[in-house]
C-alpha positions in Angstrom: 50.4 131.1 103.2 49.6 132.3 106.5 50.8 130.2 109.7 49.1 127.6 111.4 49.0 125.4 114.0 48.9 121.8 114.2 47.6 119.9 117.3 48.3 116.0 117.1 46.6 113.5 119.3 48.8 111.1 121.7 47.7 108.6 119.1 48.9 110.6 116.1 52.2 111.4 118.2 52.7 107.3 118.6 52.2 106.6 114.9 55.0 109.1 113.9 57.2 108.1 116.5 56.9 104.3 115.6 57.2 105.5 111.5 60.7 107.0 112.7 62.0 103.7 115.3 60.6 101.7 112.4 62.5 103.5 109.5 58.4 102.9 107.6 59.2 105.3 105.0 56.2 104.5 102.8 54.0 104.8 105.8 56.1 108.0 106.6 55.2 109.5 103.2 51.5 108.3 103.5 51.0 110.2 106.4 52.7 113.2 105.1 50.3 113.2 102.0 47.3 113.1 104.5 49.0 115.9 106.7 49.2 118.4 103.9 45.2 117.7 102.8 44.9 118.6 106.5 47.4 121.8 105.6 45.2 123.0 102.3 42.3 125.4 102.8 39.6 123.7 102.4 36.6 126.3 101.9 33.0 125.7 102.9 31.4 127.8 99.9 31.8 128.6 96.4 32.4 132.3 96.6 35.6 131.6 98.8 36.9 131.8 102.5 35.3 135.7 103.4 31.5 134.6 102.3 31.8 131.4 104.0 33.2 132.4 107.7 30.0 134.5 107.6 26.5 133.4 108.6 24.6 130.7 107.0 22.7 132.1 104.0 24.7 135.5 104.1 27.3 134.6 101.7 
């Protein structure tokens, strides 16, 4: 899986840091459920990532 970078808002940052002081685990593990759906590659058209970072109707 090739690296990536994740950017979390001054909201985001806040809800994680209150999760922690809080000791919310369920929340904790909620969040990390969503995290990794942000994490998967999610592709935009049936014949995979290559046909779909081209132009519409090219793929």
């Amino acid at each position: 899986m090739p690296d990536k970078t994740l950017i979390f808002s001054d909201q985001e940052q806040m809800q994680i840091e209150s999760m922690l002081i809080d000791k919310d685990g369920e929340a904790a593990l909620q969040y990390l459920a969503n995290l990794l759906d942000r994490l998967k590659p999610h592709f935009g058209h049936a014949c995979g990532p290559k046909a779909a970072e081209g132009p519409p109707g090219q793929g």
